[in-house]
N, CA, C and O atoms as CSV, one atom per row, in Angstrom:
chain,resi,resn,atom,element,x,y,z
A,1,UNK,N,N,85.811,100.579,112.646
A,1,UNK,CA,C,86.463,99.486,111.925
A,1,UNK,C,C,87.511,100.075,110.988
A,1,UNK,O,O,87.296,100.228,109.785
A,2,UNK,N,N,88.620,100.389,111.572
A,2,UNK,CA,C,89.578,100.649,110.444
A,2,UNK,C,C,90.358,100.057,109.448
A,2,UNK,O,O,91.127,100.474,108.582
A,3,UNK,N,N,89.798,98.585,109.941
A,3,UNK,CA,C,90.936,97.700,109.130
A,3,UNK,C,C,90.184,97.493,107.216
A,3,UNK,O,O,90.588,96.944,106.191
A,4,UNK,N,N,88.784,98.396,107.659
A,4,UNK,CA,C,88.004,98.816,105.854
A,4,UNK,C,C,89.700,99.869,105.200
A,4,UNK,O,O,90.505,99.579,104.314
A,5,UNK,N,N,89.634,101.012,106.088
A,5,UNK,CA,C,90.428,101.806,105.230
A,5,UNK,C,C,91.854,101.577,104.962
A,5,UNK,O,O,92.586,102.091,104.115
A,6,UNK,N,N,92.176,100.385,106.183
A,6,UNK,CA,C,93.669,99.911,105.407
A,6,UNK,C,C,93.011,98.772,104.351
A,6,UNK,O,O,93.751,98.543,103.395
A,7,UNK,N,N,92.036,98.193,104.363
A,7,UNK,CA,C,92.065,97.728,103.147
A,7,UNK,C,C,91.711,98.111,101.899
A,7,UNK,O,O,91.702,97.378,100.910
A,8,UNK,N,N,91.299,99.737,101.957
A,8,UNK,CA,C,91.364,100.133,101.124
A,8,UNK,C,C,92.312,101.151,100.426
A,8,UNK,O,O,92.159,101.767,99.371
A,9,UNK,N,N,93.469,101.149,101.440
A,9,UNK,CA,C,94.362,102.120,100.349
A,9,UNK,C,C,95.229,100.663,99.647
A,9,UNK,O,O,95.801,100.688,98.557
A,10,UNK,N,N,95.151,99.487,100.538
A,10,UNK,CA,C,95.886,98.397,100.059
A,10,UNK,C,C,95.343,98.064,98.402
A,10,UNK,O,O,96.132,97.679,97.539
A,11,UNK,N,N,94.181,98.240,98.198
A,11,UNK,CA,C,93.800,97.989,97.146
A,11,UNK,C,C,94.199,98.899,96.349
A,11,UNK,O,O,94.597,98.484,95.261
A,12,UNK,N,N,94.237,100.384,96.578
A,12,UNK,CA,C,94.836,101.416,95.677
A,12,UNK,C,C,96.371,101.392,95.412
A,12,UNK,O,O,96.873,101.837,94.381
A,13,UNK,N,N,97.070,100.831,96.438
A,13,UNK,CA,C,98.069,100.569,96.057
A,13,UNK,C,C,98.109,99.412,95.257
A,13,UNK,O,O,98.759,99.606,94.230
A,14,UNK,N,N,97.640,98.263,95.364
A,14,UNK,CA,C,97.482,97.402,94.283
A,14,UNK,C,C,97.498,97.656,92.436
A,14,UNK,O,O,98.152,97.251,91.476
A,15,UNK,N,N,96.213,98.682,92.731
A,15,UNK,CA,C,95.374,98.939,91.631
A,15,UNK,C,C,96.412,99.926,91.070
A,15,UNK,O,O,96.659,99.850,89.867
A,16,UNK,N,N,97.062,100.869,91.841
A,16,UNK,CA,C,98.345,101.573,90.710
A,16,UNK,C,C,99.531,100.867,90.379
A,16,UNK,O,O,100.221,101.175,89.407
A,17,UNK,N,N,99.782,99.970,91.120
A,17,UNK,CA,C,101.055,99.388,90.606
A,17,UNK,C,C,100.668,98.262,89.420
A,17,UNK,O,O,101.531,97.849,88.647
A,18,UNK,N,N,99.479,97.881,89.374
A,18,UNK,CA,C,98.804,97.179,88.392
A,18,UNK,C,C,99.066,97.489,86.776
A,18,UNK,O,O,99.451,96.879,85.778
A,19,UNK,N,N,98.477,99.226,87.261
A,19,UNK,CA,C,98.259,99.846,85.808
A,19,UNK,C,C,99.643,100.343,85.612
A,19,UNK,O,O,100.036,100.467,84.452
A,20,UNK,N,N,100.440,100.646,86.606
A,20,UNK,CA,C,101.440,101.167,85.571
A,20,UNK,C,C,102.251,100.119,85.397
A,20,UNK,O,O,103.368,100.400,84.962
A,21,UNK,N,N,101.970,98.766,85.652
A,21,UNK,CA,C,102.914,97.791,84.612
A,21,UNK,C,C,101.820,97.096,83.843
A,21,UNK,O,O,102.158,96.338,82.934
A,22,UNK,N,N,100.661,97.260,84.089
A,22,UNK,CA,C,99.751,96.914,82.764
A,22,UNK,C,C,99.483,95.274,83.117
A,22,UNK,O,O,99.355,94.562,82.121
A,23,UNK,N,N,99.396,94.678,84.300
A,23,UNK,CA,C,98.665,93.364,84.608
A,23,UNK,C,C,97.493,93.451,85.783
A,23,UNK,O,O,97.064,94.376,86.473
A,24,UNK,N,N,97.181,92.023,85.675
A,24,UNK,CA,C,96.100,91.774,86.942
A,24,UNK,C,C,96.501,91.178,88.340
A,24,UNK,O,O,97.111,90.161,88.672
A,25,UNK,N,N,96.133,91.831,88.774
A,25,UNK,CA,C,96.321,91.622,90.124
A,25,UNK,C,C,95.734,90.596,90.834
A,25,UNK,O,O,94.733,90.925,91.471
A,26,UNK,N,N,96.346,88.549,90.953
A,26,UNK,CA,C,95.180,87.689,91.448
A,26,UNK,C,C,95.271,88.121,92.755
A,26,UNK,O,O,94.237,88.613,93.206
A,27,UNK,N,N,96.484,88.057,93.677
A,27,UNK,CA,C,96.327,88.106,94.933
A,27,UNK,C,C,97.276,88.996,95.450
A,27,UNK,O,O,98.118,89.133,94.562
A,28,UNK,N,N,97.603,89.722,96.493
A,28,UNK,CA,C,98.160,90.732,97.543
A,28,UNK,C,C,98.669,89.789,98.681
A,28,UNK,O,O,97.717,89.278,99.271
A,29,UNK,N,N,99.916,89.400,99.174
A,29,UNK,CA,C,100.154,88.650,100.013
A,29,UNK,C,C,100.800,89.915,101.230
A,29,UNK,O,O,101.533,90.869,100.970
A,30,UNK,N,N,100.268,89.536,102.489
A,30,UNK,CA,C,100.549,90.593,103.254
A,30,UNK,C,C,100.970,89.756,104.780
A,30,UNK,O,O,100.585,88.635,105.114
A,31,UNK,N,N,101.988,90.806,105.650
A,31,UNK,CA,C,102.375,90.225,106.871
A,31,UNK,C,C,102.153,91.057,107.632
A,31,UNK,O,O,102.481,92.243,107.599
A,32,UNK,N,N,101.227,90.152,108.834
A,32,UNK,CA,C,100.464,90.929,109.754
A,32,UNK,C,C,101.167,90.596,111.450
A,32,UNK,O,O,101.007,89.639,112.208
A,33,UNK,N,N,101.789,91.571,111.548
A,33,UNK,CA,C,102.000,91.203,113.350
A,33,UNK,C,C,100.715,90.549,114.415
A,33,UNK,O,O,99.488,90.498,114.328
A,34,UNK,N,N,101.580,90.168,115.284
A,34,UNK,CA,C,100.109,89.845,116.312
A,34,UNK,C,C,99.968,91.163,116.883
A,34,UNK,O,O,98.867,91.433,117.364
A,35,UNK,N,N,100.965,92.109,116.921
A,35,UNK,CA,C,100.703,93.506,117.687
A,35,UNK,C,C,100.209,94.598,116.831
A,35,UNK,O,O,99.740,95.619,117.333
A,36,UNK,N,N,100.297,94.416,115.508
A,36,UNK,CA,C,99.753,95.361,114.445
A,36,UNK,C,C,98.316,96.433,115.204
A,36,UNK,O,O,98.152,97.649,115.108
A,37,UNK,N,N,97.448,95.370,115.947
A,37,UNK,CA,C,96.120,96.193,116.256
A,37,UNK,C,C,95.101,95.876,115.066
A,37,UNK,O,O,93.966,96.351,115.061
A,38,UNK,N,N,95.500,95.186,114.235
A,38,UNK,CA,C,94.339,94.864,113.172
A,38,UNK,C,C,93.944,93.346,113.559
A,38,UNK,O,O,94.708,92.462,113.949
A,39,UNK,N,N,92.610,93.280,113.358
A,39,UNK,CA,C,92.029,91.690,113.027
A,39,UNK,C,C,91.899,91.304,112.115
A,39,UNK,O,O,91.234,91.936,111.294
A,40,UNK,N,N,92.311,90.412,111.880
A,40,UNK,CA,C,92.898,89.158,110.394
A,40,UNK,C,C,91.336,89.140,109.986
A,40,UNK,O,O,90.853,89.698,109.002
A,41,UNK,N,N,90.676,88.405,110.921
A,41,UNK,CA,C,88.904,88.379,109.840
A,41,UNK,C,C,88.424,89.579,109.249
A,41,UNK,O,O,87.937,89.794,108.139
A,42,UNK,N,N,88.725,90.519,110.485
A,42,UNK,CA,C,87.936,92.352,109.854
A,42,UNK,C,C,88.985,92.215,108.417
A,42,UNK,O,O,88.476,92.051,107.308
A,43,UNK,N,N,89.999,92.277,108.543
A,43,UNK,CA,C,90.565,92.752,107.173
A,43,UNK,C,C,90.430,92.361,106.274
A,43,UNK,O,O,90.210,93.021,105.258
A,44,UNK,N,N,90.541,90.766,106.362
A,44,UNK,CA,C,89.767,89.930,105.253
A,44,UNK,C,C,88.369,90.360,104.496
A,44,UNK,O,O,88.011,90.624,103.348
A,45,UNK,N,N,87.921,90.296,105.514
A,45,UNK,CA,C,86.530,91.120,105.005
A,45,UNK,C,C,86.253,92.090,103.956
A,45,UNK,O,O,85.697,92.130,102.858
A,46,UNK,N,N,86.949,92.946,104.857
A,46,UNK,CA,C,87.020,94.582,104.376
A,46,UNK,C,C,87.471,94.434,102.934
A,46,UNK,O,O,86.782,94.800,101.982
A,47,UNK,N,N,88.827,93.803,102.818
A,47,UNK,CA,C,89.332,93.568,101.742
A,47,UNK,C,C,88.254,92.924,100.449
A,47,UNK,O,O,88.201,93.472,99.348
A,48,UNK,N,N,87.368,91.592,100.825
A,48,UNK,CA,C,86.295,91.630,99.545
A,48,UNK,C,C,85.593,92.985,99.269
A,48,UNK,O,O,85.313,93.337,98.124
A,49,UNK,N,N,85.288,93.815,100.496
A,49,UNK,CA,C,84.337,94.798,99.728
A,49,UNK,C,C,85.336,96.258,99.599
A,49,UNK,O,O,84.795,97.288,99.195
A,50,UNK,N,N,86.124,96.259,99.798
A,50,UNK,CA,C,86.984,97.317,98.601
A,50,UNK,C,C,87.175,97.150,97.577
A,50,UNK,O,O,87.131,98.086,96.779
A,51,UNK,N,N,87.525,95.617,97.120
A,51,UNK,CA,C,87.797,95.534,96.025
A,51,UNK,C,C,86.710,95.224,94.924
A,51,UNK,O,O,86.749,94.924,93.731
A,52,UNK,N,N,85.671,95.445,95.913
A,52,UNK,CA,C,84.325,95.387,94.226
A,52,UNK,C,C,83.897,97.079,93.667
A,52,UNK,O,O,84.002,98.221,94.114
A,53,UNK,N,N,83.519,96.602,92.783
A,53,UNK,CA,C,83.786,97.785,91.622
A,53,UNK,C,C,84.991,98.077,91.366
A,53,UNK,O,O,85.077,99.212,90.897
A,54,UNK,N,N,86.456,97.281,91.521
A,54,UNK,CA,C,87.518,97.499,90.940
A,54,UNK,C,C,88.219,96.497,90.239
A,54,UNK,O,O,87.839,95.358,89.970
A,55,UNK,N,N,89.335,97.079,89.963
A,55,UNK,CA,C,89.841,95.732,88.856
A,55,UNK,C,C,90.401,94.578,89.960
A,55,UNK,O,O,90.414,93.367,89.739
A,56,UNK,N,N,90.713,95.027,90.804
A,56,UNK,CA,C,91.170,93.513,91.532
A,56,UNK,C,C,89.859,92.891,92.119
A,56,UNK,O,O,90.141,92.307,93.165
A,57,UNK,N,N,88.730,92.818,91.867
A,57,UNK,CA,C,88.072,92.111,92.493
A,57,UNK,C,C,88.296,91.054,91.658
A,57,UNK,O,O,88.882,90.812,90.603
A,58,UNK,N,N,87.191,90.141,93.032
A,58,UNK,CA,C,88.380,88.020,92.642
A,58,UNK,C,C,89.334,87.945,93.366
A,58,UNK,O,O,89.529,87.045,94.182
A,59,UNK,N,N,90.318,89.252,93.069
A,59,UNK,CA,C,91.597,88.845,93.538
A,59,UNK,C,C,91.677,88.500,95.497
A,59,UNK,O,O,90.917,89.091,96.264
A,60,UNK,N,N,92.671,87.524,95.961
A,60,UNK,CA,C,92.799,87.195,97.162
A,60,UNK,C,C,93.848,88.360,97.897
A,60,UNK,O,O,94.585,89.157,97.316
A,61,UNK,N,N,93.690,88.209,99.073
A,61,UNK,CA,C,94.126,88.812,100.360
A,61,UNK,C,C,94.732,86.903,101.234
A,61,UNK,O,O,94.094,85.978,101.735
A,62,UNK,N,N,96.626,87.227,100.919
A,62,UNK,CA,C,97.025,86.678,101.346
A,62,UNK,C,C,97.576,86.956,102.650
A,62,UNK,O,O,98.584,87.651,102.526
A,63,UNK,N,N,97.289,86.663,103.946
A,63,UNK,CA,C,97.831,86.693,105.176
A,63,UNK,C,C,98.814,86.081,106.196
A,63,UNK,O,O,98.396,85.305,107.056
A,64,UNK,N,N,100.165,86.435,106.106
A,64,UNK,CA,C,101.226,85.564,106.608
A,64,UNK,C,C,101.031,86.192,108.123
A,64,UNK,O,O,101.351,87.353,108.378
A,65,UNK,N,N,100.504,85.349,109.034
A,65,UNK,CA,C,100.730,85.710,110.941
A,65,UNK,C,C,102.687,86.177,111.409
A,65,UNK,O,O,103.727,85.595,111.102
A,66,UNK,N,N,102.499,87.157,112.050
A,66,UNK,CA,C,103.834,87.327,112.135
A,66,UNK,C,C,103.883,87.182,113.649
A,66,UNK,O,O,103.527,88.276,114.088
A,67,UNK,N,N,104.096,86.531,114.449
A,67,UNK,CA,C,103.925,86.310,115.966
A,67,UNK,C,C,105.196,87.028,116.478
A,67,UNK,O,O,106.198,87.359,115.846
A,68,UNK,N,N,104.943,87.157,117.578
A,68,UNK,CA,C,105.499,88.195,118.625
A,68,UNK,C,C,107.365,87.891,118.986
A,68,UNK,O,O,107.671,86.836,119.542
A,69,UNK,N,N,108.307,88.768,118.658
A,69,UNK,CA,C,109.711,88.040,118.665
A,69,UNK,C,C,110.074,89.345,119.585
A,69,UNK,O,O,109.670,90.451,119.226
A,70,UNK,N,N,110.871,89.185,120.815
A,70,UNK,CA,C,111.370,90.112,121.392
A,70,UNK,C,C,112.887,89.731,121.556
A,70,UNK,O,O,113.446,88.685,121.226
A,71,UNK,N,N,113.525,91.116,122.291
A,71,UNK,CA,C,115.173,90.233,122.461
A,71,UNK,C,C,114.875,90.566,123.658
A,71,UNK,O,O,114.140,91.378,124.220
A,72,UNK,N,N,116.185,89.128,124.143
A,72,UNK,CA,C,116.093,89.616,125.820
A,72,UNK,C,C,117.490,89.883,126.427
A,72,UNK,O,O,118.387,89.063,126.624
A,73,UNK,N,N,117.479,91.162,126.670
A,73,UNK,CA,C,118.793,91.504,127.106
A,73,UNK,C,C,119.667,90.952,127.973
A,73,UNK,O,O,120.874,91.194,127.984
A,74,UNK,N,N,118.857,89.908,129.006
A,74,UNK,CA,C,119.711,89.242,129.889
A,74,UNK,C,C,120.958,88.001,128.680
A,74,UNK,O,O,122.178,87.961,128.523
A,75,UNK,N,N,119.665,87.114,128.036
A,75,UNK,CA,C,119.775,86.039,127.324
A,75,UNK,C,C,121.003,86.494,126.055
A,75,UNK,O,O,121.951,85.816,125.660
A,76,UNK,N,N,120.541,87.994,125.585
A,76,UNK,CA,C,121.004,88.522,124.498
A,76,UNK,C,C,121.193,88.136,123.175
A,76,UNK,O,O,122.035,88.527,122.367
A,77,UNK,N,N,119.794,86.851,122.989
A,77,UNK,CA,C,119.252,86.403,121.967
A,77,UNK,C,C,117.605,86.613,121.080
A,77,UNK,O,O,116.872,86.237,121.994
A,78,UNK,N,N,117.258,86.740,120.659
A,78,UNK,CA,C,116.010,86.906,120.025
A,78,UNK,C,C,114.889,85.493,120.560
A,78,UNK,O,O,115.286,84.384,120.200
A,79,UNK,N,N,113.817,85.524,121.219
A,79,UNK,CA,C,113.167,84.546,121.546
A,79,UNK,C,C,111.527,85.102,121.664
A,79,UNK,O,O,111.022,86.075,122.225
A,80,UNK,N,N,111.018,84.062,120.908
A,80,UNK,CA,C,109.216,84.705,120.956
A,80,UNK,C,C,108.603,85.169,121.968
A,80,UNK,O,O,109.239,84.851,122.973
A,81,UNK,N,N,107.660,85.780,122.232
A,81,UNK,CA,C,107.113,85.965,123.284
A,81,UNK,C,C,106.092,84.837,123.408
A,81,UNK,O,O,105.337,84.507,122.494
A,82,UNK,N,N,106.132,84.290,124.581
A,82,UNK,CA,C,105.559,83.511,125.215
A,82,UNK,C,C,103.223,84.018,125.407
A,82,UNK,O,O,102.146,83.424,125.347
A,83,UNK,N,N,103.691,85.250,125.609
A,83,UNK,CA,C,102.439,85.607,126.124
A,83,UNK,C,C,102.434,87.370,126.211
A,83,UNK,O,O,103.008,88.099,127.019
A,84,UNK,N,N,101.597,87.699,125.106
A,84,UNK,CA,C,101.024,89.405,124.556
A,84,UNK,C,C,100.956,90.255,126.058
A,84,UNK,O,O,101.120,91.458,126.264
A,85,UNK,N,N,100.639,89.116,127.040
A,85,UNK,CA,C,100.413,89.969,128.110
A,85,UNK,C,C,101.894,90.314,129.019
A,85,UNK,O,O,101.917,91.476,129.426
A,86,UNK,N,N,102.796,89.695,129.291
A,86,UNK,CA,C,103.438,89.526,129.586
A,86,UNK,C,C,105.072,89.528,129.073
A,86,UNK,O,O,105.719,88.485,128.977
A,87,UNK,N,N,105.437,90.419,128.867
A,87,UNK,CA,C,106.873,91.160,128.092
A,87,UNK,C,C,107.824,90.509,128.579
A,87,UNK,O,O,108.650,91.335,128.969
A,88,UNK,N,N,108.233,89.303,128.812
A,88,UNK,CA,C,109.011,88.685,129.108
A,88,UNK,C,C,109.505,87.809,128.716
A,88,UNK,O,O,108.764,87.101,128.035
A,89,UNK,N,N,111.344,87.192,128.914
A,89,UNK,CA,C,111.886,85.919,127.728
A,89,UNK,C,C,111.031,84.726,128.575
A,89,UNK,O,O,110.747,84.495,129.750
A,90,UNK,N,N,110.852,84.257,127.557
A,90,UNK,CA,C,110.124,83.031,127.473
A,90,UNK,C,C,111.463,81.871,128.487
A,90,UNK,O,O,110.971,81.115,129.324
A,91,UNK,N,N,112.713,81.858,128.339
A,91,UNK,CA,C,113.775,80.999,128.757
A,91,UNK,C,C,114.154,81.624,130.157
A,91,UNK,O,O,114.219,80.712,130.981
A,92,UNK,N,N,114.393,82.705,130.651
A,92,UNK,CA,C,115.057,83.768,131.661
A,92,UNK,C,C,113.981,83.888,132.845
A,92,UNK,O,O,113.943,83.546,134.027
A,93,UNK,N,N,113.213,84.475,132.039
A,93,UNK,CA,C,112.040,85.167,132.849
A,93,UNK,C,C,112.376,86.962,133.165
A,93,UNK,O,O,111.696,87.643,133.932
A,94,UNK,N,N,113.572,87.473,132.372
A,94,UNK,CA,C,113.892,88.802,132.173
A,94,UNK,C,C,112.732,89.819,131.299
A,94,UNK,O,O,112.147,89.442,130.283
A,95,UNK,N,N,112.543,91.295,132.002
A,95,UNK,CA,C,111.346,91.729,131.582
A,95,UNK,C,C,112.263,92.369,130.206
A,95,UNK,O,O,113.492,92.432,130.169
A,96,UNK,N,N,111.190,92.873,128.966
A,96,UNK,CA,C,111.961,93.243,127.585
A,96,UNK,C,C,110.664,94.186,127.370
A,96,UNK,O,O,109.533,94.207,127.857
A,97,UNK,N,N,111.501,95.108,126.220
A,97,UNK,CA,C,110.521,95.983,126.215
A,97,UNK,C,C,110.884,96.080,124.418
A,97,UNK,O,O,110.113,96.687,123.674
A,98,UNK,N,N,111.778,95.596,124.045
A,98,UNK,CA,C,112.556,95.414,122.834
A,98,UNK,C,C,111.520,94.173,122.193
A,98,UNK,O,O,111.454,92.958,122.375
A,99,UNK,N,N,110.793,95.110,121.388
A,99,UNK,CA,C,110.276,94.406,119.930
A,99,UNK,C,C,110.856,93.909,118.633
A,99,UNK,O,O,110.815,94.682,117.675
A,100,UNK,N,N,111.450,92.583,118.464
A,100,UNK,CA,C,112.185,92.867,117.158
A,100,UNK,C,C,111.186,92.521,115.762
A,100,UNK,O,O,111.361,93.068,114.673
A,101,UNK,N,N,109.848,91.247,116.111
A,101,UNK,CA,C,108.740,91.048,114.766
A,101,UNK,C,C,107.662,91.019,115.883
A,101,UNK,O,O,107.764,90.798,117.090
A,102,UNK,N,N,106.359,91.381,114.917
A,102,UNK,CA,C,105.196,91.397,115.452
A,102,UNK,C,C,103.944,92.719,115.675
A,102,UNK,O,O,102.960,92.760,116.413
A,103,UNK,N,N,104.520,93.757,114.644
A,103,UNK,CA,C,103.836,95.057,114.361
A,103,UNK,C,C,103.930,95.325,112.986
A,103,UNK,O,O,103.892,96.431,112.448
A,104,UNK,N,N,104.084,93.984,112.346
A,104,UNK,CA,C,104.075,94.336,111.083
A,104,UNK,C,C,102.855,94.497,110.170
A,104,UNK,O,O,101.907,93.741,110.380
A,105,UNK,N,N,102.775,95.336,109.245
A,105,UNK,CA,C,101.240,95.308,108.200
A,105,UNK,C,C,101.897,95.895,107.374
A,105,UNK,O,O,102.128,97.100,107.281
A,106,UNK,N,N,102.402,94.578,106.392
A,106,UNK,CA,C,103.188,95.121,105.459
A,106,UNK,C,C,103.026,94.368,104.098
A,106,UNK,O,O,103.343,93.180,104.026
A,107,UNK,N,N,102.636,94.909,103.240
A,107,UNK,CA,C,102.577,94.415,101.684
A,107,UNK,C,C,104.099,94.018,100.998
A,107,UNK,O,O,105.034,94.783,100.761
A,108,UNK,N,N,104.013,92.723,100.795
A,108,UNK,CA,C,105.247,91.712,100.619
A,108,UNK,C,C,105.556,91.557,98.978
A,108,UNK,O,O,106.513,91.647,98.209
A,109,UNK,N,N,103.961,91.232,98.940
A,109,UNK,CA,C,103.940,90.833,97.248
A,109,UNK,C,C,102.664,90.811,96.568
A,109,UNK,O,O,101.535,90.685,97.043
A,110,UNK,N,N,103.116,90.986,95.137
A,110,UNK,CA,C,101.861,90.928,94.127
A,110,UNK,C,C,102.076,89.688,93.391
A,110,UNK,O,O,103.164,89.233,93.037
A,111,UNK,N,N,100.394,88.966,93.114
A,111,UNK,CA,C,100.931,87.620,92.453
A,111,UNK,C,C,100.020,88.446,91.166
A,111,UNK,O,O,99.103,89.224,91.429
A,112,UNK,N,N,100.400,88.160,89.948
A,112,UNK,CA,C,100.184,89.120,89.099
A,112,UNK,C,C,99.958,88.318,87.631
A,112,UNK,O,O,100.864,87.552,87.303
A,113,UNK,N,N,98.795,88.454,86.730
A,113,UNK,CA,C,98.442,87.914,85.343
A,113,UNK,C,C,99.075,88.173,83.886
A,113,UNK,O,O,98.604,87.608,82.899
C-alpha cells in the first residue's frame, strides 16, 4: 500500500510549510490523475492515519479527479479519453500515445488558520 507513504510525506510537507509560516493546516487540496496509480479511498485513508499524532490532524484531504485528456494527432486537438483501456480519440478513432492530464498527484493548496 503505498498510497500510506505518499500520504505521509504529504503531511510532512504540510506540517513544514505550516511551521514556517506559523498556521494550521484545516485541509490539503490535492489533484489526482485517473493514471496516477494511486486509489482515491487508500489515500484517503492513509491520510487520517498519518496525520494522528500530528498537528494537522482534523485536518481534511481534499481530492480534485483529474480524468484522462490525450491529444490526437490526426484531430490535432486535446480530447478525453474515452476509455483507460483504449488510447484512442474519442471523435477519430486515431491511436495516441500523447498524455496531456491524468498522472497527476499534485498538492495545489493549503486551506490554512
Amino acid at each position: 500500500m503505498h498510497e500510506l507513504s505518499i500520504a505521509m510525506s504529504i503531511v510532512e510537507m504540510a506540517q513544514e510549510e505550516a511551521l514556517q509560516r506559523g498556521v494550521q493546516v484545516n485541509a490539503v487540496h490535492l489533484k489526482l490523475g485517473a493514471l496516477s496509480g494511486v486509489v482515491k479511498e487508500a489515500l484517503l485513508s492513509s491520510y487520517e492515519m498519518a496525520c494522528d499524532d500530528t498537528p494537522l490532524r482534523g485536518s481534511r484531504l481534499v481530492i480534485e479527479d483529474v480524468p484522462v485528456v490525450i491529444f490526437c494527432p490526426h484531430c490535432k486537438v486535446q480530447r478525453p479519453l474515452s476509455s483507460v483501456q483504449l488510447f484512442c480519440c474519442a471523435e477519430c478513432g486515431t491511436p495516441t500515445s500523447e498524455i496531456v492530464h491524468g498522472k497527476e498527484l499534485e498538492v495545489v493548496a493549503l486551506e490554512i488558520q
